[in-house]
TIKOL-783195 format. One record per atom (N, C-alpha, C): x, y, z; atom name; residue number from 1. Coordinates in steps of 0.2 Angstrom, whole numbers. Each point is the difference from the previous one (the first is absolute). Layout:
! residues N
     c1     c2     c3  site  pos
      X      Y      Z    CA  NUM
...
***
This chain:
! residues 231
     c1     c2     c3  site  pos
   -316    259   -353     N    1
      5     -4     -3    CA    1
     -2      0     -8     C    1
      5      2     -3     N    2
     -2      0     -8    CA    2
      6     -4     -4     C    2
      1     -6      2     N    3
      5     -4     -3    CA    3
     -1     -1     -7     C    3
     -2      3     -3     N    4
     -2      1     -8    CA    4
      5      4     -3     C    4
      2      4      4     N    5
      4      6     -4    CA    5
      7      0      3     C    5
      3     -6      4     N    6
      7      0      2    CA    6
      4     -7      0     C    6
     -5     -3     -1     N    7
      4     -7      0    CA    7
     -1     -5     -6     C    7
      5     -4     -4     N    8
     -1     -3     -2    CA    8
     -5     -3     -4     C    8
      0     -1     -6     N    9
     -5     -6     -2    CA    9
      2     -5      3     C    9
     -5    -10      1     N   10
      1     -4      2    CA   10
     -5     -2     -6     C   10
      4     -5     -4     N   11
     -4     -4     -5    CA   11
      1     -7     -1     C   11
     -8     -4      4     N   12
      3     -8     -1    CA   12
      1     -2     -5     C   12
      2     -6     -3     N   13
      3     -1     -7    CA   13
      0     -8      0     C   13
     -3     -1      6     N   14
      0     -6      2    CA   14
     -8     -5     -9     C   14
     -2     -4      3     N   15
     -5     -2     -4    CA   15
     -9      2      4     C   15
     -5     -2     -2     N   16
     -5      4      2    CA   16
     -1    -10      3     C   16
     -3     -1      5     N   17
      0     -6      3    CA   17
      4      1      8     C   17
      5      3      1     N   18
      6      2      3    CA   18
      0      6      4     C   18
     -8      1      6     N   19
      0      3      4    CA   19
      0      8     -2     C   19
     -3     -1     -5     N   20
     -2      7     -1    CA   20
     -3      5      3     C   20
     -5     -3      0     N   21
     -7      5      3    CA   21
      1      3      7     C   21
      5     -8      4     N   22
      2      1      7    CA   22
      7      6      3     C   22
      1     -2     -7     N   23
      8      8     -1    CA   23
     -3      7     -1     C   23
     -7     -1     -4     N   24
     -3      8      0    CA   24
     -2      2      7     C   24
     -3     -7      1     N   25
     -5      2      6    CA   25
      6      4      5     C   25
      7     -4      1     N   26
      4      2      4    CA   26
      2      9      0     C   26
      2      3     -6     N   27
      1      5     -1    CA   27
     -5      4      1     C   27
     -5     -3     -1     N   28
     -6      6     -1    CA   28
     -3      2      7     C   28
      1     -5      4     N   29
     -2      1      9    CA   29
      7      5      3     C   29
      3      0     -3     N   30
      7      4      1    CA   30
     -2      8     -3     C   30
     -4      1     -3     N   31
     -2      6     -3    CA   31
      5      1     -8     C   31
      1     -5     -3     N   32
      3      2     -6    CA   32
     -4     -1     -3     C   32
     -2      3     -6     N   33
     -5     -1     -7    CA   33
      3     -5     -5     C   33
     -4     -6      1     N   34
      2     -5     -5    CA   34
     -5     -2     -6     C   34
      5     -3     -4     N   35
     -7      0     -7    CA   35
      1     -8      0     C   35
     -4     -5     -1     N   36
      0     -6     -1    CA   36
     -4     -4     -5     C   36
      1     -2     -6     N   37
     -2     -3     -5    CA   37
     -3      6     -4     C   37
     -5      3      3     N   38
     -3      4     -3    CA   38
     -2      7      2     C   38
      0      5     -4     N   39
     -3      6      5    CA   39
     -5      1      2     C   39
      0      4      5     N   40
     -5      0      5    CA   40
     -6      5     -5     C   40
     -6      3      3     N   41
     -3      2     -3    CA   41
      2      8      3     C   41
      0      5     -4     N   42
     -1      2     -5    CA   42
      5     -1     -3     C   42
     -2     -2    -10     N   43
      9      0     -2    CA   43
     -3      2     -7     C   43
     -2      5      0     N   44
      1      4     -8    CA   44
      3      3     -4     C   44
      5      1      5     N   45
      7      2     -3    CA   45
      2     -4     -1     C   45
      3     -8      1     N   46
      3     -5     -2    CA   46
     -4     -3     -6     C   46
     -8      0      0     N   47
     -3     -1     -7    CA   47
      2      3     -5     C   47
      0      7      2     N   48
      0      3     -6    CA   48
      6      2     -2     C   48
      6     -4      3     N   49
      6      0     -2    CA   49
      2     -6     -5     C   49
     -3     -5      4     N   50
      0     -8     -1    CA   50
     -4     -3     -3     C   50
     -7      2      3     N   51
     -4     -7     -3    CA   51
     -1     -4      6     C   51
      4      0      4     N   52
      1     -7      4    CA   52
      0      3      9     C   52
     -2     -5      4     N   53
     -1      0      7    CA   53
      5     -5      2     C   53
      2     -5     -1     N   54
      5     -6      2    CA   54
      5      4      1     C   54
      5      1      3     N   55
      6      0      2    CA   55
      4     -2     -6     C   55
      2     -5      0     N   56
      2     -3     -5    CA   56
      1      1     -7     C   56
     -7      1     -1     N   57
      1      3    -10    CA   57
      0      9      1     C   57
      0      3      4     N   58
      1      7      2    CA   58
      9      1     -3     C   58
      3     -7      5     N   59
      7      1      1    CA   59
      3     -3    -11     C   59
     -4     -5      0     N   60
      0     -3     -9    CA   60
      1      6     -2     C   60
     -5      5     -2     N   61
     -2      6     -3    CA   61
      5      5      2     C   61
      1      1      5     N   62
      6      7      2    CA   62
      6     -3     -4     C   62
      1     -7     -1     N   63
      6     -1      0    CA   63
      2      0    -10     C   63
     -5     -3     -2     N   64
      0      1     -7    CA   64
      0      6     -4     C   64
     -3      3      6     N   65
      0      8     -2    CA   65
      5      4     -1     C   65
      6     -3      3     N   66
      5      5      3    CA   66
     -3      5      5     C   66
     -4     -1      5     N   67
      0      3      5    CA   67
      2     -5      6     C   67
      1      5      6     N   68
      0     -4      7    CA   68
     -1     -4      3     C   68
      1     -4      0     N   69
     -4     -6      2    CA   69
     -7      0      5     C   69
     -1      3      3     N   70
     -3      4      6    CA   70
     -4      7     -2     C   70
      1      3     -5     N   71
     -3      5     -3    CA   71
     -7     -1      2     C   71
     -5      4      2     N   72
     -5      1      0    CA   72
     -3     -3      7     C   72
      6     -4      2     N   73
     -2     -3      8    CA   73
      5      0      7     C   73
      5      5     -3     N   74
      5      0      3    CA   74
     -2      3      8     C   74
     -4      0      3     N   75
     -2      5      7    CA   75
      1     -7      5     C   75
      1     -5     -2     N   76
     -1     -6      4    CA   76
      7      0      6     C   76
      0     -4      5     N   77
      5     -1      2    CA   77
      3     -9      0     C   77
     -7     -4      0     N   78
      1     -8      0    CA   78
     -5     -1     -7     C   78
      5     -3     -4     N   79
     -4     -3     -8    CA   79
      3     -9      2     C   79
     -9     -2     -2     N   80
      2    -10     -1    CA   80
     -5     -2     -3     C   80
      1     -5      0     N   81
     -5     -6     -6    CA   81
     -1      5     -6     C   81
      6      0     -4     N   82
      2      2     -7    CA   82
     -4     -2     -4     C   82
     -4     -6     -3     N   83
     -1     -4     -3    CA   83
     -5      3     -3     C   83
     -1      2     -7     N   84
     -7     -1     -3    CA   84
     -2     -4     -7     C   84
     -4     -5      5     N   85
      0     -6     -5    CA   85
     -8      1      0     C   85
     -3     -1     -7     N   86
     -8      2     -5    CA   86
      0     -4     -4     C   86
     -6      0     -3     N   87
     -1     -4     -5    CA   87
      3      1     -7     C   87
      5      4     -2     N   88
      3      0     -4    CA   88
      6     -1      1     C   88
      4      1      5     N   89
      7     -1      1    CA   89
      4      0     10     C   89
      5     -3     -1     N   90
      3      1      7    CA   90
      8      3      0     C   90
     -1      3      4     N   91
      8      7      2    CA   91
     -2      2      9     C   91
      9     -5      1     N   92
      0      3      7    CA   92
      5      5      0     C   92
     -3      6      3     N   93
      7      7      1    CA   93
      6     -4      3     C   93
     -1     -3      5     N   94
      6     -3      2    CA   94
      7     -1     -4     C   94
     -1      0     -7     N   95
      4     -1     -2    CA   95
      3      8     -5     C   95
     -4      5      5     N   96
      5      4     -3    CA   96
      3      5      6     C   96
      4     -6      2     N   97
      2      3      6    CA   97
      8      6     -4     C   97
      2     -2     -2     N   98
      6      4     -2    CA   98
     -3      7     -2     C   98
     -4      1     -4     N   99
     -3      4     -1    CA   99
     -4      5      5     C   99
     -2     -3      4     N  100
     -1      1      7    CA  100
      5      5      2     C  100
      7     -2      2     N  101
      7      1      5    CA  101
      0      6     -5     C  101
      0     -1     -9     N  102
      4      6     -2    CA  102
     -5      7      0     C  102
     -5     -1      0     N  103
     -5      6      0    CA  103
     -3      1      5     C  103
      1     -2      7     N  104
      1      0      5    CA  104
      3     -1      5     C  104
      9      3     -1     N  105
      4     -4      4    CA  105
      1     -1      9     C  105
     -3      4      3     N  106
     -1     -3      7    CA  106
     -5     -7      0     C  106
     -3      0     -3     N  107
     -4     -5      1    CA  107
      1     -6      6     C  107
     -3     -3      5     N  108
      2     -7      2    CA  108
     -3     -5     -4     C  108
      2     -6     -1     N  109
     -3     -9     -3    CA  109
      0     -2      5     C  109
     -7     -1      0     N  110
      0     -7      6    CA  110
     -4     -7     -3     C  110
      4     -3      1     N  111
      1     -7     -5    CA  111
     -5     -3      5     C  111
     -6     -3     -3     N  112
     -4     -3      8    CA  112
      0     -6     -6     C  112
      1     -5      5     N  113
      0    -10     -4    CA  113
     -2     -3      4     C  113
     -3     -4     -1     N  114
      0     -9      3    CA  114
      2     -4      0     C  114
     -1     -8      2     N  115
      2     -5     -5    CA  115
     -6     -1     -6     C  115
      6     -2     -7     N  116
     -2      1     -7    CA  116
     -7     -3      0     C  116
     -1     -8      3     N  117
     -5     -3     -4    CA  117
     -6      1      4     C  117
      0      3      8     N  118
     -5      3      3    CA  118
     -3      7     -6     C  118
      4      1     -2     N  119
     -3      6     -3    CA  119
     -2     -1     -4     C  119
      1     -5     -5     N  120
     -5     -2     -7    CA  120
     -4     -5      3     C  120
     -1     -2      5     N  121
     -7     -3      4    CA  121
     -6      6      1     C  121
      6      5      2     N  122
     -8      6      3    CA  122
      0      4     -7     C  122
      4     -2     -5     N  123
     -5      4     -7    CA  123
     -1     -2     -2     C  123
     -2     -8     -1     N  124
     -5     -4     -3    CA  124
     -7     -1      4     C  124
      0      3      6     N  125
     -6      1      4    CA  125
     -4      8     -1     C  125
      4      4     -1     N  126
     -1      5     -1    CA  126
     -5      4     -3     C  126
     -5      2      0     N  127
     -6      1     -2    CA  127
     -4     -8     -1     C  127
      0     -3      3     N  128
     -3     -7      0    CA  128
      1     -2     -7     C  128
      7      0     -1     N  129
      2     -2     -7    CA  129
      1      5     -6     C  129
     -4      5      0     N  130
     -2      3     -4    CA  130
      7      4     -3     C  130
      4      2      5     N  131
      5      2     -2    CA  131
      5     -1     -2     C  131
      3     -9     -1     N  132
      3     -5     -2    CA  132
     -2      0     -9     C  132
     -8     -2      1     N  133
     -2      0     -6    CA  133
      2      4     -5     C  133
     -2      7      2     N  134
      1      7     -3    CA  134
      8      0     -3     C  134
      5     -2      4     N  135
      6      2     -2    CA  135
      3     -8     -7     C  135
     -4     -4      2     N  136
      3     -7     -4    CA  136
     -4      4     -8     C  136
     -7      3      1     N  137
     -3      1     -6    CA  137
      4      6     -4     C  137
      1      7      3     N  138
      7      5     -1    CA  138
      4     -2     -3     C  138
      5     -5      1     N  139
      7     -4      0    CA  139
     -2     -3     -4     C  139
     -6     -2     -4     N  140
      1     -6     -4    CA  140
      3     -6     -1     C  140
     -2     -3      8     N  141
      3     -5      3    CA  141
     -7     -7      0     C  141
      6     -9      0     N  142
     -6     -3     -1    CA  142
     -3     -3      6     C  142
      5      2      4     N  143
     -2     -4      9    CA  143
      1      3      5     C  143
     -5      1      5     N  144
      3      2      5    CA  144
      7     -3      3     C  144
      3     -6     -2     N  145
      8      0      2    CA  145
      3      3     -3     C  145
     -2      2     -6     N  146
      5      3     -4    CA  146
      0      9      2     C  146
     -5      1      4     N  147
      0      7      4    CA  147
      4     -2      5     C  147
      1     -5      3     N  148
      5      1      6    CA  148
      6      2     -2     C  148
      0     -5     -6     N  149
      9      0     -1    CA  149
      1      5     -2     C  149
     -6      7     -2     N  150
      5      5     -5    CA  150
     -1      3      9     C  150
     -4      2      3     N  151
      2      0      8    CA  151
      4      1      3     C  151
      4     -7      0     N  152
      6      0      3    CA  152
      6      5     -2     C  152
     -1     -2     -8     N  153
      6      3     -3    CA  153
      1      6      0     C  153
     -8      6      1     N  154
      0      6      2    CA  154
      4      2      6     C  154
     -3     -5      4     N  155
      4      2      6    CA  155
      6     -1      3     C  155
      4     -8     -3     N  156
      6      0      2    CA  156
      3      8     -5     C  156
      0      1     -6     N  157
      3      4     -3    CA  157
     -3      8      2     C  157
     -3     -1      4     N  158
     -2      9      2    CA  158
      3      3      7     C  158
      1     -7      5     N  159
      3     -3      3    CA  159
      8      3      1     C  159
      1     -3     -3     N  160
      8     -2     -2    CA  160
      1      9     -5     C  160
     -2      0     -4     N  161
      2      8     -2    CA  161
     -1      7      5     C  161
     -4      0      6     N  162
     -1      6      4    CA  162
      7     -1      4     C  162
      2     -5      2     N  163
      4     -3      5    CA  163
      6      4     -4     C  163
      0     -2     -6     N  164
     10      0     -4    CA  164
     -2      7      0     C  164
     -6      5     -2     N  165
     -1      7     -2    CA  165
      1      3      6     C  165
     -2     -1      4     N  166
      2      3      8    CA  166
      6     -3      6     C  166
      5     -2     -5     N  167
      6     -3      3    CA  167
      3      5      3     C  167
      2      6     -4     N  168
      1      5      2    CA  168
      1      6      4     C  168
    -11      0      2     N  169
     -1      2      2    CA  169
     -2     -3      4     C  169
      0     -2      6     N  170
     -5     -5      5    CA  170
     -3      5      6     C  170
      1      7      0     N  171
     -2      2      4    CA  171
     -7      1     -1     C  171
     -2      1     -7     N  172
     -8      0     -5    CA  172
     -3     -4     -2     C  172
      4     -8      5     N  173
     -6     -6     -3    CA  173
      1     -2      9     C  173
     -9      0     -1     N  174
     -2     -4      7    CA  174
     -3     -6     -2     C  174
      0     -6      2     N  175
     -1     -6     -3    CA  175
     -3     -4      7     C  175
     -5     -2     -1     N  176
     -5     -1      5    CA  176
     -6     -9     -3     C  176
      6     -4      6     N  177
     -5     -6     -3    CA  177
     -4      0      3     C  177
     -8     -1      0     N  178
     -7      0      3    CA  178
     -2     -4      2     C  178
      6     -8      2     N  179
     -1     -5      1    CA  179
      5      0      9     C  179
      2      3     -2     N  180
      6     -2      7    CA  180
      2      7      1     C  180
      3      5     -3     N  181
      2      7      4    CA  181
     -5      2      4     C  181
      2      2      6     N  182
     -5      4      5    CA  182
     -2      6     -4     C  182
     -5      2      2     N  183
     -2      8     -3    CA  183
      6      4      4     C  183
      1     -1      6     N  184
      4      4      5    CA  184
      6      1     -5     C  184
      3     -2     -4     N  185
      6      0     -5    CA  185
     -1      5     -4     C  185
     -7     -2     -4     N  186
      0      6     -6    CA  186
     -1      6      5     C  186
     -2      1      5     N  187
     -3      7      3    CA  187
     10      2      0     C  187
      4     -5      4     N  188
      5      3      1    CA  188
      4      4     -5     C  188
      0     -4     -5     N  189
      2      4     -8    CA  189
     -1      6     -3     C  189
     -9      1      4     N  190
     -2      6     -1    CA  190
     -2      7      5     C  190
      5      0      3     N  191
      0      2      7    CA  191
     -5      8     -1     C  191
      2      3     -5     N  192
     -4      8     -2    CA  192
     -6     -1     -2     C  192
     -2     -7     -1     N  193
     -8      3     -1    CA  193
     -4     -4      5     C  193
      1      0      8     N  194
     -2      0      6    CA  194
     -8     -8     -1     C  194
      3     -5     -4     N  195
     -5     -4     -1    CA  195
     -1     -4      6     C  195
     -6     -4      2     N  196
     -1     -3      6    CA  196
     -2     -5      0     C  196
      3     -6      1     N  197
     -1     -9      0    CA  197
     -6      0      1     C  197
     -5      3      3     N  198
     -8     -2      2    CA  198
     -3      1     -5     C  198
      2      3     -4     N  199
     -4      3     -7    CA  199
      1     -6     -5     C  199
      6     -3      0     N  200
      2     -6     -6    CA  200
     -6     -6      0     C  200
     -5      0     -3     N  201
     -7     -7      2    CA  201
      4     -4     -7     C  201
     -4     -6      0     N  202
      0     -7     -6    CA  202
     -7      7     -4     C  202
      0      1     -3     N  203
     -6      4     -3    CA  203
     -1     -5     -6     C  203
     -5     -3     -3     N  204
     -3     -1     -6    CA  204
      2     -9     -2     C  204
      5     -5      5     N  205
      0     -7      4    CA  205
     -6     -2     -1     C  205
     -2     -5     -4     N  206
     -6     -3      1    CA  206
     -1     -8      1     C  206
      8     -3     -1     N  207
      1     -8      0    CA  207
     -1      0      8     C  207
     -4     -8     -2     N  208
     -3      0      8    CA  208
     -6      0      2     C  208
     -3      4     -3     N  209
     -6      5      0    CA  209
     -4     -4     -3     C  209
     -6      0      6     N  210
     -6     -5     -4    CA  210
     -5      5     -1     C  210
     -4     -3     -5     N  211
     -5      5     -1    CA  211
     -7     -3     -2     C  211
     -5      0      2     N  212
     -7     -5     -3    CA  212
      1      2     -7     C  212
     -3    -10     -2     N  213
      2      2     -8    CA  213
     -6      3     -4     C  213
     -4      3      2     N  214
     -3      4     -5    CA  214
      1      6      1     C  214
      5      2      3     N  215
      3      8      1    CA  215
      6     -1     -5     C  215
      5     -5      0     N  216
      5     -1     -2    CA  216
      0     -3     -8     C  216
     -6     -1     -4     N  217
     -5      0     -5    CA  217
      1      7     -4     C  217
     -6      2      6     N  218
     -1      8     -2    CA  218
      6      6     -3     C  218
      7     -2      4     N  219
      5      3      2    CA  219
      5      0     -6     C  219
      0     -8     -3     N  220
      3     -3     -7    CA  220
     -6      3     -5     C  220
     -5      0     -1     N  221
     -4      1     -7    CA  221
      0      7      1     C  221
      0      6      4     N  222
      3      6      2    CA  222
      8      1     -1     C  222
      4     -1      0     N  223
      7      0     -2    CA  223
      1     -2     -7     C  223
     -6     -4     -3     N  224
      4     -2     -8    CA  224
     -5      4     -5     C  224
     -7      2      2     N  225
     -5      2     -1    CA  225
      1      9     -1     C  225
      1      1      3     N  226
      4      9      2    CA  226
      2      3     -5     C  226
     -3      8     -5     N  227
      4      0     -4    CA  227
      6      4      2     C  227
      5      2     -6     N  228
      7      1      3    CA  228
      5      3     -6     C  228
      3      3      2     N  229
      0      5     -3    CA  229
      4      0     -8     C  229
      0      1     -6     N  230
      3     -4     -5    CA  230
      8      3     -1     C  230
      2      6      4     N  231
      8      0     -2    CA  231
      3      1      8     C  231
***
């Protein structure tokens, strides 16, 4: 099976918090080649295109370029967790979904959501803070509430413009809450790429999760401490 070279792209669009990891893991048990966040190793070509490993400033970079949004990574069949946020700056691909549809027009979107305030709960936990920190210090923001609220606003309006931009088209937006749809739904929507509900896990879930606190120490001074990358 070589579903690389006959089927569709499938790219979530959703936010990186939103069942990401558990959507690749899906595809990938399925025999499609996914790319997620980052590329996998070897990626000299994308270096030495880019600069860049993140998914996300890959897709910045094509796009300012006037190249394809995909240029250089286009071999994938599942792309997610957009997001490349560093010490310099934060850019979620997600938002260039149009550009997405016109330079690749078969493409599917699949919208993965939750509810909104669960999800800025689990990206203020998110690297044991660290990744909260990092986007307030970017932004040039003075509060963590004041990262919430630009948050929201991301997201009702990213939200609300995929929905009006694929009015027309609905057969290419698959919309998938990871709070209440069954997996079994999104498999039906995707019937050609043979995906299977055992394969869908909570992958990367940690609320709940106790941990002895000198591991959970170790785990935050390692998350804030780490260096990283500066574009």
């Amino acid at each position: 099976m070589q579903p690389d070279l006959v089927l569709p792209r499938v790219v979530a669009i959703g936010f990186n918090k939103c069942a990401t990891r558990s959507l690749a893991q899906l595809f990938a048990a399925a025999g499609h080649s996914v790319v997620h966040q980052k590329l996998p190793q070897p990626w000299r070509l994308s270096r030495a295109l880019h600069g860049r490993r993140k998914l996300g400033g890959i897709m910045r970079s094509n796009n300012d370029n006037g190249r394809p949004v995909f240029a250089g990574v286009e071999q994938y069949v599942f792309y997610g967790d957009l997001i490349d946020s560093n010490r310099r700056s934060s850019f979620d691909g997600n938002r260039l979904f149009r550009e997405i549809l016109k330079d690749y027009p078969n493409t599917i979107l699949l919208l993965n959501w939750r509810n909104r305030e669960d999800w800025i709960r689990s990206r203020l936990l998110h690297g044991h803070g660290e990744f909260a920190a990092r986007e307030q210090r970017v932004r040039g923001l003075f509060s963590l509430d004041e990262l919430c609220d630009v948050w929201r606003g991301e997201w009702d309006v990213h939200l609300s413009a995929v929905r009006d931009f694929m009015a027309d088209r609905p057969e290419q937006l698959v919309e998938f809450n990871i709070d209440s749809d069954p997996i079994e739904q999104l498999i039906a929507r995707l019937p050609a790429y043979a995906l299977r509900a055992e394969y869908y896990g909570d992958i990367g879930r940690s609320r709940g999760r106790q941990l002895p606190s000198w591991l959970k120490a170790a785990k935050h001074w390692l998350a804030h401490a780490r260096p990283r990358a500066q574009r």
